[in-house]
C-alpha positions in Angstrom: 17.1 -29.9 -22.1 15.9 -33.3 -20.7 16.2 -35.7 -23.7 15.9 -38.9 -21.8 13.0 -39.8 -19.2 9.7 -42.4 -18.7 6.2 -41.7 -18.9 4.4 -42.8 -16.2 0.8 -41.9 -14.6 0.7 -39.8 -11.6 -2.9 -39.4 -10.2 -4.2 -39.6 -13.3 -1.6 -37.4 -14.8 0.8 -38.3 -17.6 4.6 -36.9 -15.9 7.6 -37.1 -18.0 10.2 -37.5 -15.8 13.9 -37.1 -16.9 16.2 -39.8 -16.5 18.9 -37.9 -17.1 21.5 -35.6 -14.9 19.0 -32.2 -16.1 15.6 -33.6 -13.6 15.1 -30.5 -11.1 17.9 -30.2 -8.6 17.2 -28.0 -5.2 19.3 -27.5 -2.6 17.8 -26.7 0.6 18.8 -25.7 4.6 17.8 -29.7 5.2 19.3 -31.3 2.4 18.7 -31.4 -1.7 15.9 -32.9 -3.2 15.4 -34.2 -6.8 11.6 -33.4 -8.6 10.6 -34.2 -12.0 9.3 -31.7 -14.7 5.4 -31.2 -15.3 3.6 -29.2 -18.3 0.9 -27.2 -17.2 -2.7 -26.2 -19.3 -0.7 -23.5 -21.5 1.9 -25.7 -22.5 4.5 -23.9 -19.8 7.2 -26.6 -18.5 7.8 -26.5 -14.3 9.4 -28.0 -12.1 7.5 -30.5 -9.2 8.7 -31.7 -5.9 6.3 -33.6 -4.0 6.1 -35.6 -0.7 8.8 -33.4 0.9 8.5 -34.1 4.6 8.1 -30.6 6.7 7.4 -32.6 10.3 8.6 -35.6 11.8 6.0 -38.3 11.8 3.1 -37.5 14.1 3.5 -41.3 15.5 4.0 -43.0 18.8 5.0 -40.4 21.1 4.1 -37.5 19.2 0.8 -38.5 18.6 -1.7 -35.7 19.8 1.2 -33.4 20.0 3.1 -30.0 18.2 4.5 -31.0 14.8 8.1 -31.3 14.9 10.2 -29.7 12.2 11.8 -32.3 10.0 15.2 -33.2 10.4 17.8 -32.8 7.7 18.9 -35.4 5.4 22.3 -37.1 3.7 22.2 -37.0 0.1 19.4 -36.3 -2.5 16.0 -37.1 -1.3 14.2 -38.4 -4.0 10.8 -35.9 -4.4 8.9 -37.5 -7.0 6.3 -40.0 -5.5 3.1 -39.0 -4.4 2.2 -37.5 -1.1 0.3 -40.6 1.5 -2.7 -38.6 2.6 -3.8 -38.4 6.6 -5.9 -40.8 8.1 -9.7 -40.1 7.1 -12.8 -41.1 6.0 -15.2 -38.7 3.6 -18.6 -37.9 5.4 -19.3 -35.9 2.0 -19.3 -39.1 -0.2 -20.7 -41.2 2.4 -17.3 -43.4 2.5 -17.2 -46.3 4.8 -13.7 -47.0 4.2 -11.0 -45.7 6.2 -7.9 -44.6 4.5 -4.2 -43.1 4.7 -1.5 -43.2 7.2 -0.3 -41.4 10.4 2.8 -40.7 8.6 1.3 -38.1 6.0 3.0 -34.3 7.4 4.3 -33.8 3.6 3.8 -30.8 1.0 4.4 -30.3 -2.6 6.2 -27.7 -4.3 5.8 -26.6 -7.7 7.9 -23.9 -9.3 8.3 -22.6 -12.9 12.2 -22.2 -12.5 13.5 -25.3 -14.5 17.5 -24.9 -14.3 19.2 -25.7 -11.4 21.3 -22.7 -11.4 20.8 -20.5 -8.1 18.1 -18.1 -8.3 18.4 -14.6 -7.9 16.4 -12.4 -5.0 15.3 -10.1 -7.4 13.7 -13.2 -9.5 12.1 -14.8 -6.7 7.9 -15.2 -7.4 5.0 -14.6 -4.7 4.1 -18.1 -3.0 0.9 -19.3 -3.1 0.3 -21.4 -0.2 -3.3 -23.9 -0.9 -4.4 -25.4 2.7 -7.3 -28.3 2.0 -10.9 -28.1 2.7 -13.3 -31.2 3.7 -14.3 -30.3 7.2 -11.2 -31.1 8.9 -12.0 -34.5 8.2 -10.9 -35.7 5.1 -9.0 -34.3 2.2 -5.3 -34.1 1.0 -2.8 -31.8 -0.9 -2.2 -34.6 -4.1 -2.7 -33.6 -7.8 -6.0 -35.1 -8.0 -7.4 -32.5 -6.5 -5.1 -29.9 -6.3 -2.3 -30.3 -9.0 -0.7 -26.9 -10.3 -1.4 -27.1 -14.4 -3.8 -23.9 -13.8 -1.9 -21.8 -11.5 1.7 -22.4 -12.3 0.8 -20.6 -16.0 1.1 -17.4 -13.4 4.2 -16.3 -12.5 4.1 -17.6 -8.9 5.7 -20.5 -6.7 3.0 -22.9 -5.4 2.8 -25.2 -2.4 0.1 -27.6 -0.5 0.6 -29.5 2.4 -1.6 -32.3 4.0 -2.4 -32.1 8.0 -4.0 -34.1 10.5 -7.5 -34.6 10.6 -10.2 -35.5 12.9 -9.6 -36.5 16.3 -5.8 -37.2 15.3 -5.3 -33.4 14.6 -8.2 -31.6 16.6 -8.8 -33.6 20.0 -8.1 -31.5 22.6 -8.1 -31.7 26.7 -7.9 -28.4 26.9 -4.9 -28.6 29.2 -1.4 -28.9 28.9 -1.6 -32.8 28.1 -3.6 -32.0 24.9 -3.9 -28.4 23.9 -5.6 -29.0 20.7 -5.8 -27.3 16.9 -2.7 -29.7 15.9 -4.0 -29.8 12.5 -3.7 -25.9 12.5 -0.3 -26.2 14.3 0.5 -28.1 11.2 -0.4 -25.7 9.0 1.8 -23.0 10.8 4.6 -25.7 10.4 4.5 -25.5 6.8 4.6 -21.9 6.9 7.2 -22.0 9.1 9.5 -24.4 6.4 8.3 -22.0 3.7 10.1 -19.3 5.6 13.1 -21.5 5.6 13.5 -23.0 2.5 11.5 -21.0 0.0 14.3 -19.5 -1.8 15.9 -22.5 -3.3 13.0 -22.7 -5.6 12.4 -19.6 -6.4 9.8 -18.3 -3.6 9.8 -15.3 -1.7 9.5 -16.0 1.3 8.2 -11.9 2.1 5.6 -12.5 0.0 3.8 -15.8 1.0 0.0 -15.5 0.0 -2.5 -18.6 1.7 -5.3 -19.8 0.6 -8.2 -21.8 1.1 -11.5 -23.3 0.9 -14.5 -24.7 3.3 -12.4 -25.8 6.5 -9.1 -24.7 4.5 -10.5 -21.0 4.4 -12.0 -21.2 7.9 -8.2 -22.1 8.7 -6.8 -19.0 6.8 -8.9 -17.2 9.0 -7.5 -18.6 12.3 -4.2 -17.9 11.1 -5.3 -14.1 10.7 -6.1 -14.3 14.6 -3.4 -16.8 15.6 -0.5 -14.5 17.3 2.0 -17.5 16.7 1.0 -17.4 12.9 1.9 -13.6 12.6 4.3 -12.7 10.3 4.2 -16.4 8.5 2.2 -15.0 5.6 1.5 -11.5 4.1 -1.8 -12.4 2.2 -4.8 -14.5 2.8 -7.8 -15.7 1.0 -10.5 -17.6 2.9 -13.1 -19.2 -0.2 -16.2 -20.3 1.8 -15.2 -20.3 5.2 -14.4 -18.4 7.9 -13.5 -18.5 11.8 -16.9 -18.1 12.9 -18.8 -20.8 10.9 -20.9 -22.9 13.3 -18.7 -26.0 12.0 -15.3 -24.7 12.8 -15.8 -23.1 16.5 -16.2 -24.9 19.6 -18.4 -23.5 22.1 -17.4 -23.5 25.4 -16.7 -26.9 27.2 -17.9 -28.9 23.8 -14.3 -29.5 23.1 -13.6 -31.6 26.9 -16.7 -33.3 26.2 -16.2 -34.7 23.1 -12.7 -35.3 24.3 -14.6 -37.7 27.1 -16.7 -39.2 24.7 -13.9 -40.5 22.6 -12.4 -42.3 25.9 -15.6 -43.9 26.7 -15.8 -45.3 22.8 -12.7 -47.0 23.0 -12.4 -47.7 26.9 -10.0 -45.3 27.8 -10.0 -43.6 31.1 -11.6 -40.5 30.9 -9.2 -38.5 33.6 -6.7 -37.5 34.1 -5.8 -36.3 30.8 -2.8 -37.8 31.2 -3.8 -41.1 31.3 -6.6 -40.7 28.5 -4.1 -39.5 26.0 -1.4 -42.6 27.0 -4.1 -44.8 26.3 -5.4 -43.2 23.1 -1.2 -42.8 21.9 -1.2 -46.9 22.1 -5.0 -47.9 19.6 -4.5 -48.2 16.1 -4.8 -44.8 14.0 -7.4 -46.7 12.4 -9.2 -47.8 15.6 -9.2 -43.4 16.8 -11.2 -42.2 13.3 -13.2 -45.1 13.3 -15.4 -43.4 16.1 -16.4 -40.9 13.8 -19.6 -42.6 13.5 -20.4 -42.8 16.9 -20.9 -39.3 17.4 -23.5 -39.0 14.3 -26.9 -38.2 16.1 -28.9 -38.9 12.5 -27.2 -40.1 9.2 -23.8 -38.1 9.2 -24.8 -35.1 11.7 -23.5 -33.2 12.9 -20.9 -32.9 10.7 -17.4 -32.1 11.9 -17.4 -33.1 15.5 -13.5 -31.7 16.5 -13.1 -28.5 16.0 -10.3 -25.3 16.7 -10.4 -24.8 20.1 -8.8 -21.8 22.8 -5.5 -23.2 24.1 -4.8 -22.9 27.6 -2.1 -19.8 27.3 1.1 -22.3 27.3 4.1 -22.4 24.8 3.5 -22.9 21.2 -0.5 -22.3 21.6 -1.7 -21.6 18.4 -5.1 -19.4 19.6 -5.5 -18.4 23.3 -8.1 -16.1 22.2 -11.4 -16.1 21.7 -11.7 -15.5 18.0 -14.8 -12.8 18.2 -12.7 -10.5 20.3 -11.0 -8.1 18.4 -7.3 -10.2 17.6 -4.4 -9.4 19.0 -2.1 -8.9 15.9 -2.5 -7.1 13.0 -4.5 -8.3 10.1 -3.2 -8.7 6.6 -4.8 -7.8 3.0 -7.6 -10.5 3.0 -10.0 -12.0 0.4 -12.9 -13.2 1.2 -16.2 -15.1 -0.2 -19.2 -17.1 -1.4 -20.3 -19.0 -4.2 -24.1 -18.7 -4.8 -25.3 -21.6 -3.5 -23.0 -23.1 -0.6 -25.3 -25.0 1.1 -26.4 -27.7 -1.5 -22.9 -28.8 0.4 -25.7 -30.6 2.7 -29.1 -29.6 1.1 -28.5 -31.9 -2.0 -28.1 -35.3 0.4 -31.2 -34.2 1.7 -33.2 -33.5 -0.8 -32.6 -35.7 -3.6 -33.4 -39.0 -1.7 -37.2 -39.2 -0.7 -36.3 -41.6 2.4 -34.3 -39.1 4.0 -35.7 -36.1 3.2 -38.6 -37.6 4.8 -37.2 -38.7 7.7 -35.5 -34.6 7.8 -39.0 -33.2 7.8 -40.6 -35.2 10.3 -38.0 -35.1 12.3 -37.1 -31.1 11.9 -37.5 -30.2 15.8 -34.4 -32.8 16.9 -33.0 -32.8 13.8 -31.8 -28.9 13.4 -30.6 -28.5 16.5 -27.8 -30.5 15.8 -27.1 -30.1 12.0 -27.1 -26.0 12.5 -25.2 -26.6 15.6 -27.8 -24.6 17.9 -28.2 -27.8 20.6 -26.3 -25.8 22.9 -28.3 -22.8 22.8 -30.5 -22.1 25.7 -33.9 -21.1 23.8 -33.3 -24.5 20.8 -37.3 -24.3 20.4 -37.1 -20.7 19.6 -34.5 -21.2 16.7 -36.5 -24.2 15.0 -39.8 -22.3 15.0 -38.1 -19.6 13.4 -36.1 -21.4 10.9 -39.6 -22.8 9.4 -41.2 -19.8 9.4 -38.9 -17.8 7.8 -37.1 -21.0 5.2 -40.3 -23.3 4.8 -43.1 -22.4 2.4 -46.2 -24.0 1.7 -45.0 -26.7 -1.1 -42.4 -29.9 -1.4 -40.3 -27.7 -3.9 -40.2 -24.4 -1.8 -39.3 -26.3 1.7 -36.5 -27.9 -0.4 -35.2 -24.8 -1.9 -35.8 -23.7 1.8 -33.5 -26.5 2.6 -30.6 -25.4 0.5 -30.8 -21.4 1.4 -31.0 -22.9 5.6 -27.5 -24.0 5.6 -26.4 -21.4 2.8 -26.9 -19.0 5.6 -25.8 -20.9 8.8 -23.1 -22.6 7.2 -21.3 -20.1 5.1 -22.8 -16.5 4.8 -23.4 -15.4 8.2 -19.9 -16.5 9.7 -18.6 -14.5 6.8 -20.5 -11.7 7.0 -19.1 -11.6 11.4 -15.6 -12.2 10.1 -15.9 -9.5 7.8 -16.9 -6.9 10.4 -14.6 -7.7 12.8 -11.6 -6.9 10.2 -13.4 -3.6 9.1 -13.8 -2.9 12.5 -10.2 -3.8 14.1 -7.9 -3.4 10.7 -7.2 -1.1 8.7 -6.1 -3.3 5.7 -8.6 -3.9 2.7 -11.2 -6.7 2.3 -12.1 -8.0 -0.8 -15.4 -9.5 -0.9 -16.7 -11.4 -3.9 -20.1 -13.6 -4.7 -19.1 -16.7 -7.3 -22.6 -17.2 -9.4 -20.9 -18.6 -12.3 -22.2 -22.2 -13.4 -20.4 -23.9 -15.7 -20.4 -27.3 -17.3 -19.6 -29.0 -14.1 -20.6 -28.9 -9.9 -19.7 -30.3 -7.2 -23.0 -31.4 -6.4 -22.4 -34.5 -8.5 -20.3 -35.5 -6.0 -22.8 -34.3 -2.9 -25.3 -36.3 -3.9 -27.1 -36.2 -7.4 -24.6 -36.6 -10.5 -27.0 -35.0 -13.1 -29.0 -32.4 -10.9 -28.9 -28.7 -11.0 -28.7 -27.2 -7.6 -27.2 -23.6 -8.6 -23.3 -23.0 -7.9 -22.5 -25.2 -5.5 -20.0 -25.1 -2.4 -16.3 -25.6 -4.1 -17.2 -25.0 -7.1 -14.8 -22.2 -7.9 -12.4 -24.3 -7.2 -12.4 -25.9 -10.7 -11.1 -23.0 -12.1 -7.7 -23.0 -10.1 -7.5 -26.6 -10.1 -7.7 -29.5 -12.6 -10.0 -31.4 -10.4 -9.8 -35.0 -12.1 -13.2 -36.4 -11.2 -15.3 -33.7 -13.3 -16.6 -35.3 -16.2 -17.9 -32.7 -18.5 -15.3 -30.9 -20.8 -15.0 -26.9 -20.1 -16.8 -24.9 -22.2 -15.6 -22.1 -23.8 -16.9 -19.6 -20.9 -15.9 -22.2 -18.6 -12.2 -21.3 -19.7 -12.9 -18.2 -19.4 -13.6 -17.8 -16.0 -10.4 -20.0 -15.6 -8.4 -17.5 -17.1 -10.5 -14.6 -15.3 -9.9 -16.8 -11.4 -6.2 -17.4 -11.9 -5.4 -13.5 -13.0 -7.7 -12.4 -9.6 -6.0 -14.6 -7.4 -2.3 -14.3 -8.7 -2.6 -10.6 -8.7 -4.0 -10.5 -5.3 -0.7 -12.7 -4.3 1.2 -10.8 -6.0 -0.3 -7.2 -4.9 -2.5 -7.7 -2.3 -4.8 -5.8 -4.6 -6.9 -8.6 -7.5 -7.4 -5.4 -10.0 -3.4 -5.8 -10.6 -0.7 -5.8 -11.8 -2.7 -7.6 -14.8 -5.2 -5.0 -15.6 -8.6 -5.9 -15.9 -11.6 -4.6 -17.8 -13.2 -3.5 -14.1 -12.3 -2.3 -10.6 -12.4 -4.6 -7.5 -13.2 -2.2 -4.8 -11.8 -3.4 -1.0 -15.0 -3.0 1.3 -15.7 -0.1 3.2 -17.6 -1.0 6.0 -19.7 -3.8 8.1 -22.6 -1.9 6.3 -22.4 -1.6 3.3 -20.5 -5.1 2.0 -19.3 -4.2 -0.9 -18.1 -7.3 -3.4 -17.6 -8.6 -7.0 -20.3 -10.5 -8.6 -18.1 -12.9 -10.5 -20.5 -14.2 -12.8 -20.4 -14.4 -16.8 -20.1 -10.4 -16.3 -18.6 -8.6 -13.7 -20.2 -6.2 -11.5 -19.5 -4.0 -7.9 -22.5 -4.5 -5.9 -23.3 -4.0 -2.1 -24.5 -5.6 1.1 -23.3 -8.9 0.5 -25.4 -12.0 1.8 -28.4 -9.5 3.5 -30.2 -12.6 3.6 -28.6 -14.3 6.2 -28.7 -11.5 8.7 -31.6 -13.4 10.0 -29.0 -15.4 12.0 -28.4 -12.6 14.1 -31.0 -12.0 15.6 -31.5 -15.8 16.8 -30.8 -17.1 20.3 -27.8 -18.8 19.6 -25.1 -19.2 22.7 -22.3 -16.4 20.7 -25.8 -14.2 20.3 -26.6 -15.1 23.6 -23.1 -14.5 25.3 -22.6 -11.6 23.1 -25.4 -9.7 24.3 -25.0 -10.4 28.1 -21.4 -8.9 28.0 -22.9 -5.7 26.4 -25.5 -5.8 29.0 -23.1 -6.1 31.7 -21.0 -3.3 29.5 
């Protein structure tokens, strides 16, 4: 037992940490590393490693390419400082200020094995793999947001890694010179260390669940179709995101052109590729994301400008396919959903500032083509009319509701409900679909916008109950732990079974769907309930003119 150590604050966190020959030991394939201890909301005592480097620095040469795997290290690596998060700047709290470093390819690892002694197969835990949302943007893997006091009182090993963001992880030429979807590629890295180096804290490295949410679920979903990420992972769970959303998939060309823009904001040559990545490799880090604001048509739209894009079919590609054809490896158990009101995400920015809900209304017709990501379509005037017939009633408070249900639908359901139906229809593993309408004490839309308002359950607001997300300001309820307790059981028996109804039984049965049909989820709400036909609602999007629809349906023509 550690009897001698310092208190000192770690994002917010009070961390004992031993000073003594007992702090967490590992030895790994690259070297050992030394972690301090952490206790987590049920008192439980675990072991932390953070800022363990999986990649060489993405610097200088290897700027816009591959992540390279780390080297090993002489001696003990100290793991104990925090984590320097990717170059960014937060569209979703309006931040001017750009932040973070090029050198930021780390992860954390937190494990409740506590002795150094070697750890036994048959002991090893599922691993629970957490990639960040915010639009591929912005975001990070440090305890402030995503620390492991909830999820390390379940018996599983837990890791989260930062990637590269914006243009620095999603430019692409789309040709050899700059494939594109390094941030994924990043992603796959870390999976790709797990494999590795698992063991020697207690992970098994057969049994590697991911999981994420927004842009981290969308890329849980790429990784399902990504034939280089097959056999990485054995699990996945996408919360509020898939493949398909309109914020996450390039349509053709868009990727090359945005690619062009960027050379022409910071007087690069636009071709060859060649010569307009060697010019981009020698700006300032800072100089790249600080374009991010040129692209903006009106205030922050549209929102995430570089997206995953299909890789010329070289080495190392991470998606050479087009992710609506059926994939090319097999699918793995997958969980999948919703919270109730996803699209106050957006709607709350809107609508809680007369100026600019003003200026949204009057100027609806240019406006929506780019926010909902249907510019490209070849029928835009169709779409708009149709969105305000079938979104906008006759009053201020029912256009604004309106509002929020708009990007509900082309933001989050839809995708989901496509990406659902092409695993029913091309897998035969089960799909767990759930709705999240719990609110509780806090949202998320006190960070989107209005502090005190009550816009429903918010985008990422499930997350609270796997995470202690710092910034919340209201103390959780006694329901609000609750659901906490109810979250953490679903998603560690999922990672543990591939099935959320055990090995922890449960007063109710979560039922896989069956079919593209029927949709049938969880209502995870203050009770429990099967239900069907998931997000019906949003099926509108279907039947509008935009290019997938468009392309879609000229291919079955030809057919």
């Amino acid at each position: 037992m550690c009897r001698r150590g310092v208190l000192w604050l770690f994002n917010g966190i009070l961390v004992f940490v031993c000073a003594s020959e007992n702090v967490p030991l590992r030895k790994t394939p690259l070297g050992e590393l030394k972690g301090f201890f952490m206790n987590t909301r049920g008192g439980r005592r675990i072991s932390a490693f953070t800022a363990v480097p999986y990649a060489a620095p993405p610097v200088g040469d290897l700027r816009f390419k591959a992540p390279v795997p780390v080297s090993p290290w002489e001696g003990t690596r100290d793991a104990t400082s925090v984590s320097p998060i990717c170059v960014q700047r937060n569209p979703y709290i309006r931040q001017e200020e750009i932040v973070g470093q090029e050198d930021c390819l780390y992860l954390n690892v937190y494990t409740p094995f506590t002795n150094n002694e070697p750890i036994a197969e048959k002991d090893l835990l599922p691993v629970m793999v957490f990639i960040h949302g915010g639009g591929w943007m912005c975001g990070d893997a440090t305890t402030e947001m995503y620390g492991p006091e909830h999820l390390l009182d379940r018996d599983v090993v837990f890791v989260a890694m930062n990637y590269r963001l914006g243009p620095l992880g999603f430019l692409s030429t789309q040709d050899e010179h700059c494939p594109g979807n390094n941030g994924l590629k990043d992603q796959q890295e870390t999976l790709r260390f797990i494999q590795k180096n698992i063991y020697a804290f207690g992970g098994n490295n057969q049994s590697v669940t991911i999981f994420g949410e927004s842009a981290g679920g969308a890329s849980v979903n790429f990784h399902m179709l990504s034939a280089s990420s097959a056999g990485l992972f054995h699990k996945a769970i996408s919360e509020s995101g898939t493949a398909l959303v309109p914020w996450a998939e390039a349509p053709p060309g868009e990727a090359r052109r945005n690619a062009f823009r960027l050379a022409k904001f910071l007087g690069c040559p636009p071709s060859p590729s060649e010569r307009l990545i060697e010019c981009l490799r020698n700006l300032d880090s800072y100089e790249i994301i600080g374009t991010e604001f040129l692209f903006y048509s009106w205030d922050y739209e549209p929102m995430t400008t570089f997206k995953a894009v299909i890789e010329p079919d070289l080495p190392g590609a991470f998606l050479t396919r087009n992710p609506r054809k059926p994939p090319s490896s097999p699918f793995v158990p997958w969980l999948t959903g919703l919270t109730k009101d996803e699209g106050c995400l957006k709607s709350v920015w809107l609508t809680n500032f007369p100026k600019r809900y003003e200026e949204f209304i009057s100027g609806f017709d240019t406006i929506s083509p780019v926010t909902f990501y249907y510019e490209n379509s070849p029928y835009p005037e169709v779409i708009t009319d149709r969105l305000k017939k079938e979104y906008f009633g006759n009053d201020e408070q029912s256009i604004k509701d309106g509002i929020l249900k708009m990007y509900t639908d082309s933001y989050f359901a839809y995708p989901m409900l496509e990406s659902v139906e092409q695993a029913l229809n091309f897998s035969s593993q089960p799909v767990y679909l759930y709705h999240f309408v719990y609110r509780g004490a806090n949202s998320f839309s006190q960070i989107f916008g209005d502090p005190a308002g009550d816009y429903g359950v918010c985008h990422a607001d499930d997350l609270m109950y796997l995470f202690p997300i710092h910034f919340l300001n209201k103390p959780f309820t006694e329901e609000d732990n609750k659901m906490m307790d109810l979250m953490l059981t679903l998603w560690s028996n999922f990672a543990t079974s591939g099935d959320p109804s055990k090995p922890i039984q449960l007063s109710f049965e979560w039922k896989p769907a069956t079919s593209g049909k029927n949709m049938e989820y969880l209502e995870i709400g203050k009770k429990q309930a099967m239900k069907n036909d998931l997000a019906s609602r949003s099926r509108l999007w279907a039947e509008l003119p935009l290019w997938h629809n468009v392309r879609k349906r000229r291919i079955t023509d030809e057919l």
